[in-house]
Wavefront OBJ file of the C-alpha trace (Angstrom):
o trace
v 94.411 150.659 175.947
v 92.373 150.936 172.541
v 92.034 155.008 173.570
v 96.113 155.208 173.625
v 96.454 153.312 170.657
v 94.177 155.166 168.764
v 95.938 158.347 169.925
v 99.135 156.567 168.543
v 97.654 156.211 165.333
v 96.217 159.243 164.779
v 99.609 161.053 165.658
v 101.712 158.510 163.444
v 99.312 159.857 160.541
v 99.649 163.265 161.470
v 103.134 163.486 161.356
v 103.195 161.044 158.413
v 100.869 163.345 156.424
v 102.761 166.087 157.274
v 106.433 165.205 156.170
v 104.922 162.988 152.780
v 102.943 166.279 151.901
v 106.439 168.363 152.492
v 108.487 165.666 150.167
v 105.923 165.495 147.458
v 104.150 169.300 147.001
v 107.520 171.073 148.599
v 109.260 170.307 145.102
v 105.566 172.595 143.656
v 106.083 175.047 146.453
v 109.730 176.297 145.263
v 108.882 175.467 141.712
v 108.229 178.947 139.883
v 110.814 180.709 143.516
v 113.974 178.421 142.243
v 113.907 175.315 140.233
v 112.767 177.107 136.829
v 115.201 179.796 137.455
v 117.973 176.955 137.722
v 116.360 175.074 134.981
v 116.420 178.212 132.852
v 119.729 179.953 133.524
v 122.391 177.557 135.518
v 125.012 176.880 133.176
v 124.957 172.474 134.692
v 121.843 172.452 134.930
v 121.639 169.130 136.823
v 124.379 170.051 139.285
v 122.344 172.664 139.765
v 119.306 171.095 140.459
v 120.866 168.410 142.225
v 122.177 171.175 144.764
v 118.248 172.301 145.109
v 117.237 168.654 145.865
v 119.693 168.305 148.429
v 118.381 171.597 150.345
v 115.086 170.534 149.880
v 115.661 166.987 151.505
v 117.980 168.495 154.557
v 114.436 170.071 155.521
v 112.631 167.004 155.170
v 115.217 165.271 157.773
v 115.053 168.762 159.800
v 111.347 168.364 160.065
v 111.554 164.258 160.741
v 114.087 165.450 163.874
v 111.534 167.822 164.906
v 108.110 165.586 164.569
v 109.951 161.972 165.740
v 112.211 163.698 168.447
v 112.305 159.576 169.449
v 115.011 159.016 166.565
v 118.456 159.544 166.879
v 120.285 160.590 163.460
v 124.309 159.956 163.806
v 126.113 160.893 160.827
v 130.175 160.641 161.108
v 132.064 163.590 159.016
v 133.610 161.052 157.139
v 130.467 160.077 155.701
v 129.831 163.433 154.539
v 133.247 164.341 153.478
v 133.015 161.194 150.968
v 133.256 162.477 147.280
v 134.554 161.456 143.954
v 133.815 158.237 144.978
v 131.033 155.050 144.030
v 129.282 154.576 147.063
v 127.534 150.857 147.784
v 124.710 150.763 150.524
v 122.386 148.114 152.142
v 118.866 149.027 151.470
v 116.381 148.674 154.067
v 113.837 151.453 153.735
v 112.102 153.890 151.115
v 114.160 156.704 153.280
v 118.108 155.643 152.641
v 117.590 156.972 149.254
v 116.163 160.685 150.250
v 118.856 160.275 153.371
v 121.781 159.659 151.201
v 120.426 163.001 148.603
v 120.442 165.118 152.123
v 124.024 164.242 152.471
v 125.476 164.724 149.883
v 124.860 167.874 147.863
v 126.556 166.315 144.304
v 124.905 163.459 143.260
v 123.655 160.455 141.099
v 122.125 157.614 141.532
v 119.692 154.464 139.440
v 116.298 155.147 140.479
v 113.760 152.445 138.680
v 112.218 153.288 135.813
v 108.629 153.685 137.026
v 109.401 156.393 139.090
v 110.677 158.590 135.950
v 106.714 157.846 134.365
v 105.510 159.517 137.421
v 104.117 163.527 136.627
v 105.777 166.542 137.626
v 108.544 164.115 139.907
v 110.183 162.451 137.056
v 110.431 165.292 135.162
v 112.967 166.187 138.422
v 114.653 162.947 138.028
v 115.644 163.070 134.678
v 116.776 166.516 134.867
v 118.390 166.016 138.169
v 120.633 163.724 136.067
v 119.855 160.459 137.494
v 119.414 157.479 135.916
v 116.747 155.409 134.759
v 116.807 151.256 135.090
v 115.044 150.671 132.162
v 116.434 148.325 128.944
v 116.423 151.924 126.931
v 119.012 153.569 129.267
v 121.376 150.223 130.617
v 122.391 149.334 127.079
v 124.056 150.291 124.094
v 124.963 153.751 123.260
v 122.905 155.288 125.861
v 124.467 153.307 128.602
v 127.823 154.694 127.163
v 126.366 158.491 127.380
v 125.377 157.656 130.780
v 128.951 156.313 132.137
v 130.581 159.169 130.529
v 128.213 161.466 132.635
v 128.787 159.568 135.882
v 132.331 159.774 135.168
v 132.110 163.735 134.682
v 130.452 163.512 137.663
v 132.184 161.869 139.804
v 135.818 164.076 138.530
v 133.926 167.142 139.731
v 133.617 165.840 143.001
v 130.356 164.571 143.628
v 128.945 160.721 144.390
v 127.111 158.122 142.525
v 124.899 155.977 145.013
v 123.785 152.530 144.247
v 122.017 149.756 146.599
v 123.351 146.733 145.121
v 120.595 144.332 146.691
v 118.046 146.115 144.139
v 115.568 146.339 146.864
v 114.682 146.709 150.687
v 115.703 143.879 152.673
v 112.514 142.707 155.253
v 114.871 140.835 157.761
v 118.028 143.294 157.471
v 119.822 140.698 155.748
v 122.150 141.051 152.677
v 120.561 140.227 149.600
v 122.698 138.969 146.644
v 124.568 142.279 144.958
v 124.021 142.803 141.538
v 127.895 143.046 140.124
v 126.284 146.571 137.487
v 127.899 148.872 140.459
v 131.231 147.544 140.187
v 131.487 147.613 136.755
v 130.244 151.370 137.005
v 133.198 151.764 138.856
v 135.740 149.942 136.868
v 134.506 152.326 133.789
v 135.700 155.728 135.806
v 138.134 154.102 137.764
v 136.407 155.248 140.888
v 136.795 154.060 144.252
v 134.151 152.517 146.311
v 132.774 153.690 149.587
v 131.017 151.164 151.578
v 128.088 152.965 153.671
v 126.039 150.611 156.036
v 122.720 152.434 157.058
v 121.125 151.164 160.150
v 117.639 152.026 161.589
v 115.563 153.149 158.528
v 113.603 150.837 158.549
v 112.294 151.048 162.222
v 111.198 154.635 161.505
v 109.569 153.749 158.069
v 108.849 150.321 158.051
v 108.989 148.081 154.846
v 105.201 147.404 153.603
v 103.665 149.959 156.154
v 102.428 153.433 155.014
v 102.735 155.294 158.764
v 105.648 156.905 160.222
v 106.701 154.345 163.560
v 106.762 157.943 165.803
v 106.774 155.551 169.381
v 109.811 153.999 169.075
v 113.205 155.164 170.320
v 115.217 154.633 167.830
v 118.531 155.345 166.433
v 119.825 156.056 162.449
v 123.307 155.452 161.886
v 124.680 156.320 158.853
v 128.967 154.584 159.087
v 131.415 154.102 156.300
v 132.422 150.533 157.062
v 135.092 150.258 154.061
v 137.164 151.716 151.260
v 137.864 149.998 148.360
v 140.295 151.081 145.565
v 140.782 148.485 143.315
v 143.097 147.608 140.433
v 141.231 147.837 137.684
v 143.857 147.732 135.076
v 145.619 144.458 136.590
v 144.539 142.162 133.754
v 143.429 139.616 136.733
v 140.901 142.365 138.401
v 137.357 140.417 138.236
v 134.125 142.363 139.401
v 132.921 139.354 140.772
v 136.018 138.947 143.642
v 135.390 143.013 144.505
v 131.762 142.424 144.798
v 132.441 139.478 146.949
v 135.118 141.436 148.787
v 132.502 144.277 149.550
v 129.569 141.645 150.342
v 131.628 140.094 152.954
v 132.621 143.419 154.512
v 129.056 143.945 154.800
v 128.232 140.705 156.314
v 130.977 141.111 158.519
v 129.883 144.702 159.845
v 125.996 143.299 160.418
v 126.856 140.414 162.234
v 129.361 142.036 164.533
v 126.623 144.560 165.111
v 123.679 141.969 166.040
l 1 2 3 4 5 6 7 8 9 10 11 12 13 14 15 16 17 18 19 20 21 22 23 24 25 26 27 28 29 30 31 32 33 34 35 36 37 38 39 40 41 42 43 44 45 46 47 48 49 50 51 52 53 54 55 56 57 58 59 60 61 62 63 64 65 66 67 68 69 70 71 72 73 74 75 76 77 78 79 80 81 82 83 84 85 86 87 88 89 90 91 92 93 94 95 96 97 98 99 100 101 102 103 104 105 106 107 108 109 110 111 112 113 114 115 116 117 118 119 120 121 122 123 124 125 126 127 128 129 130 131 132 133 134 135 136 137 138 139 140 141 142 143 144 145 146 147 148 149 150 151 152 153 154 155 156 157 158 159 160 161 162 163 164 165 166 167 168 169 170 171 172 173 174 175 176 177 178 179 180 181 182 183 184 185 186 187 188 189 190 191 192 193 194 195 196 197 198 199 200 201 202 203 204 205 206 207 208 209 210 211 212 213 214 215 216 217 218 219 220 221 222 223 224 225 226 227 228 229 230 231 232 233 234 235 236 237 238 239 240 241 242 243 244 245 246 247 248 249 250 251 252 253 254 255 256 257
């Protein structure tokens, strides 16, 4: 018994070591072969980049399907058709992030301020376009420079991703939803996509550094809703859609328990 578990371990590391070493020094490998080129010559630079990002995180998921050949990934075509659009999303592991970047090859998303004072990788988040949760970049004029991007954005097709909760739920549970998505929304009159992930966090558990490699498991990615709201109706409140999407949610996860 302590023999196979041990052999557990040590291959839950292995493979662990393997794709975190891929995410983190694959963005050095391609560096100086095609991100400075991009940087350098692409004419939108960020949609550029962003396009790079995606291709890089496909391989990550590639390589996941290859080392965990336990985990099922089911992705419906209309989740990966979705575009021009605001998409809300539960939260429940470090990967729906990276997962939602391999889908989709045009996008944005709020990504917490630390993680932009990190070398080398937030020099890719800023110029991947993405935005920064600080005080500096949620207010004032720069919060205005940064809607008028997203809106840009989304016009030209591509998605703005946002986990309302604000952070990984432990239990799978719906935290509260912060209303700043909706009002994101109301600003480019965009309509929401409501993505449920499921299984994340079985496969990279909350509070654990090792890949789970032992357990079947299966990573559903399903658009549960579509909201277009009226957001010139002078009795339109954030508050009621952000209710209206909660309870969608809570709806889809208890039918699914």
């Amino acid at each position: 018994m302590l023999l196979s578990r041990f052999f557990h371990f040590v291959f839950d590391l292995s493979v662990t070591l393997i794709l975190w070493f891929y995410f983190m020094f694959g963005y050095l490998f391609i560096l100086l072969f095609l991100y400075l080129p991009v940087y350098v010559f692409a004419k939108n630079r960020a949609a550029a980049l962003q396009r790079l990002n995606h291709i890089h995180l496909k391989i990550f998921f590639a390589l996941t399907k290859l080392l965990v050949p336990g985990t099922k990934f089911i992705i419906p075509e209309d989740v990966r058709k979705i575009h021009s659009s605001v998409i809300v999303c539960n939260h429940l592991s470090y990967l729906d992030p990276i997962l939602l970047v391999s889908l989709f090859r045009q996008q944005k998303t709020i990504v917490k301020h630390t993680f932009f004072k990190v070398p080398i990788f937030g020099w890719f988040l800023k110029n991947y376009g993405y935005i920064s949760s600080g005080s500096d970049t949620m207010m004032g004029a720069a919060m205005i420079n940064n809607l008028e991007d997203i809106k840009a954005h989304l016009s030209s097709g591509g998605v703005l991703f946002i986990f309302p909760e604000g952070t990984r739920s432990r239990e799978g549970n719906l935290a509260p939803f912060n209303k700043g998505v909706f009002t994101i929304a109301r600003y480019c009159n965009a309509p929401l996509k409501l993505i449920l992930i499921r299984g994340t966090n079985k496969l990279f558990q909350p509070g654990h550094f090792l890949f789970n490699t032992r357990e079947i498991n299966e990573i559903k990615v399903e658009l549960i809703g579509s909201l277009q709201p009226d957001y010139r109706n002078r009795n339109f409140s954030v508050a009621a859609v952000a209710e209206e999407a909660r309870k969608i949610f809570e709806n889809k996860i208890a039918s699914t328990k």
